[in-house]
MIVEX-623499 format. One record per residue (C-alpha): residue in three letters; x, y, z. Coordinates in nm, 4 decimals. Example, Ala and Ser with C-alpha at 12.3 -4.5 7.8 and 13.67 -1.06 7.14 Angstrom:
<r: ALA | c1: 1.2300 | c2: -0.4500 | c3: 0.7800>;
<r: SER | c1: 1.3670 | c2: -0.1060 | c3: 0.7140>;
END
This chain:
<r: UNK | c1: -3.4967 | c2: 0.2285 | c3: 2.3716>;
<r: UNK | c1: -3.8084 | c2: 0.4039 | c3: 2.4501>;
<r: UNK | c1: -3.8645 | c2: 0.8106 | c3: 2.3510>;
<r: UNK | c1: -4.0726 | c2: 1.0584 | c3: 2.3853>;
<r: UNK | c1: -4.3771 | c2: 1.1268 | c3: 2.1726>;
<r: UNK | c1: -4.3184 | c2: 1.4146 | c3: 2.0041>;
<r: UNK | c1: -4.6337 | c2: 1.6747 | c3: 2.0232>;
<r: UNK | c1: -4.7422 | c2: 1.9366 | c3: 1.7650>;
<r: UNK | c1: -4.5808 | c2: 1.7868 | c3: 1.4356>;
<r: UNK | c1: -4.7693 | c2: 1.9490 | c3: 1.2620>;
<r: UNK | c1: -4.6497 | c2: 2.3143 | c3: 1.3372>;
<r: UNK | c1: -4.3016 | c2: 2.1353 | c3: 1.3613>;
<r: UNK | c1: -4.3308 | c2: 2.1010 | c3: 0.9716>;
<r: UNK | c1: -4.4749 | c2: 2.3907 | c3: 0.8468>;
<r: UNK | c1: -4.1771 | c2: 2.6025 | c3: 1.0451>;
<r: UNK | c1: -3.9321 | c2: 2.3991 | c3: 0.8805>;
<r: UNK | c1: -4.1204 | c2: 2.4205 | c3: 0.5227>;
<r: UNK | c1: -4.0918 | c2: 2.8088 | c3: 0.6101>;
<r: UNK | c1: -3.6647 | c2: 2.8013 | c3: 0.7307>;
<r: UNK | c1: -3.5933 | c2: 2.5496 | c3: 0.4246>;
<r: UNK | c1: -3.7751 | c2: 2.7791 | c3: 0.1796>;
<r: UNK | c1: -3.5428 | c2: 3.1316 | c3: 0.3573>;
<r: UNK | c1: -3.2618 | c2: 2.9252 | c3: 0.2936>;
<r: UNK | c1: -3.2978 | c2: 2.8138 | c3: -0.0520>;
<r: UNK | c1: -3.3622 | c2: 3.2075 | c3: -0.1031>;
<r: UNK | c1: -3.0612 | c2: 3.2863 | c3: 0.0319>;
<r: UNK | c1: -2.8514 | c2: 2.9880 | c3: -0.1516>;
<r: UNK | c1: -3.0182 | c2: 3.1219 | c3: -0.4331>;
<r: UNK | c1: -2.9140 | c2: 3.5151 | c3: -0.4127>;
<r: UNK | c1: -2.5323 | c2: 3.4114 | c3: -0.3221>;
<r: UNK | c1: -2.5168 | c2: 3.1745 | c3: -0.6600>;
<r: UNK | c1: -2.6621 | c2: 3.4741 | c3: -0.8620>;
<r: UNK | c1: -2.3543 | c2: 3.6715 | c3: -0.7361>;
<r: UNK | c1: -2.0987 | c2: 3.4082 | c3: -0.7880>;
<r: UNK | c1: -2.2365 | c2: 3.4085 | c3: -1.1206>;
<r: UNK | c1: -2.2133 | c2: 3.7416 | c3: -1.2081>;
<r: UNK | c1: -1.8493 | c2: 3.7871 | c3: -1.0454>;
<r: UNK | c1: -1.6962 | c2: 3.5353 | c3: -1.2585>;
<r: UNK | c1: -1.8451 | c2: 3.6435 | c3: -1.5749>;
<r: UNK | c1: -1.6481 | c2: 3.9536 | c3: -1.5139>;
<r: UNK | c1: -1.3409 | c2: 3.7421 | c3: -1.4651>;
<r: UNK | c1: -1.1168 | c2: 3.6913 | c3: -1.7811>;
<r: UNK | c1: -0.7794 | c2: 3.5656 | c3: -1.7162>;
<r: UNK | c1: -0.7084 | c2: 3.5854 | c3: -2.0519>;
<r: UNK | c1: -0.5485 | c2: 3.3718 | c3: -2.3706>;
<r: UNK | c1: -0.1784 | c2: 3.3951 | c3: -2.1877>;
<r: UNK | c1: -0.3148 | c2: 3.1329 | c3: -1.8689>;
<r: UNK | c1: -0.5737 | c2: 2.9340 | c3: -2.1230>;
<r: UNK | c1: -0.2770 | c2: 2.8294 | c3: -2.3900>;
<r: UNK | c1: -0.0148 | c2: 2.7841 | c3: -2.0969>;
<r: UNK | c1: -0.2300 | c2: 2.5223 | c3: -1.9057>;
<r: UNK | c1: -0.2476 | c2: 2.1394 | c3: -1.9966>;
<r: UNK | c1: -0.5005 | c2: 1.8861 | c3: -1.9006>;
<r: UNK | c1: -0.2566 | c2: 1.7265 | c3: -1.6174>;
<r: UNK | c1: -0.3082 | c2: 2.0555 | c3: -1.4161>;
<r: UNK | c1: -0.6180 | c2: 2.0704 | c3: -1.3830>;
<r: UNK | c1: -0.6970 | c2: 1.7269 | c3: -1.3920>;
<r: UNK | c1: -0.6079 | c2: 1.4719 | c3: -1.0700>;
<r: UNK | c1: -0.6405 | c2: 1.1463 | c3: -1.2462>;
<r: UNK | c1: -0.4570 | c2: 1.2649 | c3: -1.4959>;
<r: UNK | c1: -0.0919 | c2: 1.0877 | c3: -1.4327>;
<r: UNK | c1: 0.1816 | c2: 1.3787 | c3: -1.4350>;
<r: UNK | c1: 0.5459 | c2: 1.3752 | c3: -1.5625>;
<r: UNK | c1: 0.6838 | c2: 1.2262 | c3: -1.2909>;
<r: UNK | c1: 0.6491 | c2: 0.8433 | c3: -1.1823>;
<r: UNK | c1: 0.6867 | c2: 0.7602 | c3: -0.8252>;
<r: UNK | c1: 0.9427 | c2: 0.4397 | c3: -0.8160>;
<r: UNK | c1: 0.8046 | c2: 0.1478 | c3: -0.6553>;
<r: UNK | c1: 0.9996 | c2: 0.0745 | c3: -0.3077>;
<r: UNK | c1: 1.3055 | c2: 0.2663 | c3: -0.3676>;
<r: UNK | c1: 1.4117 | c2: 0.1748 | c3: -0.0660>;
<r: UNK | c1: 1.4790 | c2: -0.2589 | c3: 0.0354>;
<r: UNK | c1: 1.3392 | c2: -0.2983 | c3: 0.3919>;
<r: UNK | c1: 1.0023 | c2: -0.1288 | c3: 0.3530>;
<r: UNK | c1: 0.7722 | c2: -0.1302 | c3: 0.6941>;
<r: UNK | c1: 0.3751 | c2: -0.3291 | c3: 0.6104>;
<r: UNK | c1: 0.2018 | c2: -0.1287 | c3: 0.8824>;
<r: UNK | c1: 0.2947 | c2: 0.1821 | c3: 0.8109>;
<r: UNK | c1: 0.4839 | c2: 0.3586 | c3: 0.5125>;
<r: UNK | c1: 0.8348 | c2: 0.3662 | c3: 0.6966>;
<r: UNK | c1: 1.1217 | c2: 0.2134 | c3: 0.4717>;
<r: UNK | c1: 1.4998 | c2: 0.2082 | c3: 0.4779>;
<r: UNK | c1: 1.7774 | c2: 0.1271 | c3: 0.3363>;
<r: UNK | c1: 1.9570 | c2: -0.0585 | c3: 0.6421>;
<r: UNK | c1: 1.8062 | c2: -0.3821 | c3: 0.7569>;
<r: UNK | c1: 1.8982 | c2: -0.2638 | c3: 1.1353>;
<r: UNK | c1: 1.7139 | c2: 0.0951 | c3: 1.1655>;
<r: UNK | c1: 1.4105 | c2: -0.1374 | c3: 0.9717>;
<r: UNK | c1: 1.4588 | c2: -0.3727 | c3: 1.2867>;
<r: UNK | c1: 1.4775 | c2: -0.0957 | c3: 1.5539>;
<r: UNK | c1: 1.1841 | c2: 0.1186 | c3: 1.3808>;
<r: UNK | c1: 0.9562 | c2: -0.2455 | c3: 1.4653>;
<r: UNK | c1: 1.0814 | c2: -0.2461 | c3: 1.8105>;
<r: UNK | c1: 1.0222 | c2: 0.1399 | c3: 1.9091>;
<r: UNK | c1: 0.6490 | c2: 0.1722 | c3: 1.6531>;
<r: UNK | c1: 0.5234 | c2: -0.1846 | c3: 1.6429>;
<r: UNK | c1: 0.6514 | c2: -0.3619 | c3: 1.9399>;
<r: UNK | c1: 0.2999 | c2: -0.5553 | c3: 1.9867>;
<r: UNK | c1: 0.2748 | c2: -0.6720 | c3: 1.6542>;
<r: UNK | c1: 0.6161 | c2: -0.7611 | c3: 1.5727>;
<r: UNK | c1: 0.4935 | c2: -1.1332 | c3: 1.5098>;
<r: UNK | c1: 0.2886 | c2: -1.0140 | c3: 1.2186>;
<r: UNK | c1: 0.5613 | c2: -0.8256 | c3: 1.0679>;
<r: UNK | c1: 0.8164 | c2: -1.1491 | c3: 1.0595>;
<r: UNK | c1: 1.0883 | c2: -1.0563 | c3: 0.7976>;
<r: UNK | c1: 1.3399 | c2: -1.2806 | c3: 0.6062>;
<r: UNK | c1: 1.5853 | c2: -1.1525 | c3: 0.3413>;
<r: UNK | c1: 1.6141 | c2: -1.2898 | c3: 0.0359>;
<r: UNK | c1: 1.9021 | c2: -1.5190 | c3: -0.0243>;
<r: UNK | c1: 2.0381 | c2: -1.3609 | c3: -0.3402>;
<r: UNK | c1: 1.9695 | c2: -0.9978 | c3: -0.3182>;
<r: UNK | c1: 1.8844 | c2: -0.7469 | c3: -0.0267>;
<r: UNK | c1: 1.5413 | c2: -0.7987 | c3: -0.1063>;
<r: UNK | c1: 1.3679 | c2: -0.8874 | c3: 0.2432>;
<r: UNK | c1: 0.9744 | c2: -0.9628 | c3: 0.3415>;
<r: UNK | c1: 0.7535 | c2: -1.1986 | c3: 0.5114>;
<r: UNK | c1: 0.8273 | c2: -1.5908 | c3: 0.4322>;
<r: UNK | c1: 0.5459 | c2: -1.6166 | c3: 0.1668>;
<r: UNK | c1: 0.6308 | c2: -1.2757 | c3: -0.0031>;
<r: UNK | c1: 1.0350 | c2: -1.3573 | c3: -0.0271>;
<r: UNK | c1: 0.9490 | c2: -1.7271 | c3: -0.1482>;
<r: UNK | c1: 0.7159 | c2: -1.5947 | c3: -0.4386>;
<r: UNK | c1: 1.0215 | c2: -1.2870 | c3: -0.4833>;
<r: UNK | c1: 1.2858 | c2: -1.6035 | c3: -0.4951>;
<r: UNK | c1: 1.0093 | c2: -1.7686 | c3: -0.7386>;
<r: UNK | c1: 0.9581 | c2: -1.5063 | c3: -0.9737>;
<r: UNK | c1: 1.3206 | c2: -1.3431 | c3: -0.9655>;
<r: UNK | c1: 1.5637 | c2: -1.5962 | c3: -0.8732>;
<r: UNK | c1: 1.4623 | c2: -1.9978 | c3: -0.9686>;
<r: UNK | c1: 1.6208 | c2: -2.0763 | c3: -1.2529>;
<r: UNK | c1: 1.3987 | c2: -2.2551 | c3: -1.5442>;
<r: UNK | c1: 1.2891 | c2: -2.5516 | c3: -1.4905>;
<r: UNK | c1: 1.5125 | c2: -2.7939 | c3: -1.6404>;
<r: UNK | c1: 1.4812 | c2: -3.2028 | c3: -1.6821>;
<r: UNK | c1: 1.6073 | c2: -3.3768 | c3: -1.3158>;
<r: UNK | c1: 1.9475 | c2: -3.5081 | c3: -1.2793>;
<r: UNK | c1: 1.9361 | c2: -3.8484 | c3: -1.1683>;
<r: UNK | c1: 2.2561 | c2: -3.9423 | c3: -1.0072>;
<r: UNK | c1: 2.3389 | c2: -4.3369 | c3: -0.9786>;
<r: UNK | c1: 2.6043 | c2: -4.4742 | c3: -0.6591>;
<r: UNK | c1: 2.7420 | c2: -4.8094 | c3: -0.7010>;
<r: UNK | c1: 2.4738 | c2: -5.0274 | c3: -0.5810>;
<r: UNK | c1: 2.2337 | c2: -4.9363 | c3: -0.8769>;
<r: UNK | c1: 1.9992 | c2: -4.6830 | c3: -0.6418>;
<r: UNK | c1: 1.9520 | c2: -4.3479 | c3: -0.8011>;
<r: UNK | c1: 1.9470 | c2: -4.0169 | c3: -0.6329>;
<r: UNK | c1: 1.8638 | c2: -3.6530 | c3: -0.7882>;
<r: UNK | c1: 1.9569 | c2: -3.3697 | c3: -0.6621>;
<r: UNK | c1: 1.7817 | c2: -3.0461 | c3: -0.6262>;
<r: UNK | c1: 1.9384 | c2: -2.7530 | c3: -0.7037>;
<r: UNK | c1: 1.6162 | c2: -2.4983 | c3: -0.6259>;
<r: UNK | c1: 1.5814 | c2: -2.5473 | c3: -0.2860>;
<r: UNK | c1: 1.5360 | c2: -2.2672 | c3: -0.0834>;
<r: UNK | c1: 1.7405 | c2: -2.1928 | c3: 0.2365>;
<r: UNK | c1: 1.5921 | c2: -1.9825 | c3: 0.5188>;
<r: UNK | c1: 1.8420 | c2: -1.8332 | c3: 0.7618>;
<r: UNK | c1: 1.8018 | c2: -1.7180 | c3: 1.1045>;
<r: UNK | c1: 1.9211 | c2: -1.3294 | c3: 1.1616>;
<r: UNK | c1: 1.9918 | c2: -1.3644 | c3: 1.5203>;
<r: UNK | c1: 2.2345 | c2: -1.7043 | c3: 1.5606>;
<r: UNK | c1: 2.3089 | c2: -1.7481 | c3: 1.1894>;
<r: UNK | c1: 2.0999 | c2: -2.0811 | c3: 1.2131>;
<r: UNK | c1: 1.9812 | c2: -2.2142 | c3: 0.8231>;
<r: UNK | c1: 1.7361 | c2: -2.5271 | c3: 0.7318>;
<r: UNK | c1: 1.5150 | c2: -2.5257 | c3: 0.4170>;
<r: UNK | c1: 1.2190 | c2: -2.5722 | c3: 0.6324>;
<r: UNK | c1: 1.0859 | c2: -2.1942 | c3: 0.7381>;
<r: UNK | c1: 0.9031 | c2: -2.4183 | c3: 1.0459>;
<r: UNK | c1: 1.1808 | c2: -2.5454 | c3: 1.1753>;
<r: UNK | c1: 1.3317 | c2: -2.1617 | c3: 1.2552>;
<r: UNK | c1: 1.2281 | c2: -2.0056 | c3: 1.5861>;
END
């Protein structure tokens, strides 16, 4: 990008030594009578011994605690959240119709907890899976032995009903 040389810099920067030293001048009166006005400004002991840290300070946490996700169905791009699993569906439909893919929900089997697949298999994980307990090997008459899982994880399809333990296998 080509521009223009710029002529007379040297005039240039003595007129803007001159405007920077007005202003500082200026700055410098105005603070001088901010100063002055509130060292004539007591409130008085009343407000001093009535005020705590928390309200004058922000990072100070106050009485109150927010609860986490009060609500189950709770929206990832955008900080909408419901109770009902069908105004969740319709607010995706009418807000976030083009990236509906990303926002792929699942409930959780056992509760009305409900996320994306990797978020409700950690929930199920961390919540749900019982402890981990020694296999039970299970023996049919012709000596072969079988175990059976009891942890497995069932995904289930909200439209049709549809259920597999593979999440690929749902469409």
């Amino acid at each position: 990008m080509f521009q223009i040389p710029v002529e007379n810099l040297d005039n240039i920067r003595k007129v803007r030594k001159k405007v920077k030293g007005i202003l500082v001048d200026i700055g410098l009166d105005s603070c001088k009578e901010l100063l002055k006005d509130l060292k004539g400004f007591d409130p008085g002991d009343k407000y001093f011994h009535n005020t705590s840290w928390g309200d004058v300070s922000l990072w100070e946490p106050s009485g109150k605690k927010v609860r986490y996700r009060t609500k189950p169905y709770c929206c990832g791009l955008c900080k909408y959240s419901t109770k009902v699993l069908t105004s969740f569906k319709n607010h995706l439909h009418r807000y976030h119709e083009d990236e509906i893919d990303q926002e792929l929900v699942i409930p959780c089997p056992n509760c009305v907890f409900a996320s994306q697949p990797k978020v409700v298999g950690r929930h199920f994980r961390m919540f749900h899976a019982p402890v981990r307990k020694v296999q039970n090997y299970t023996v049919n008459i012709l000596g072969e032995t079988k175990s059976s899982r009891s942890d497995v994880i069932s995904f289930t399809c909200l439209k049709c009903n549809f259920s597999n333990t593979l999440y690929y296998s749902m469409k």
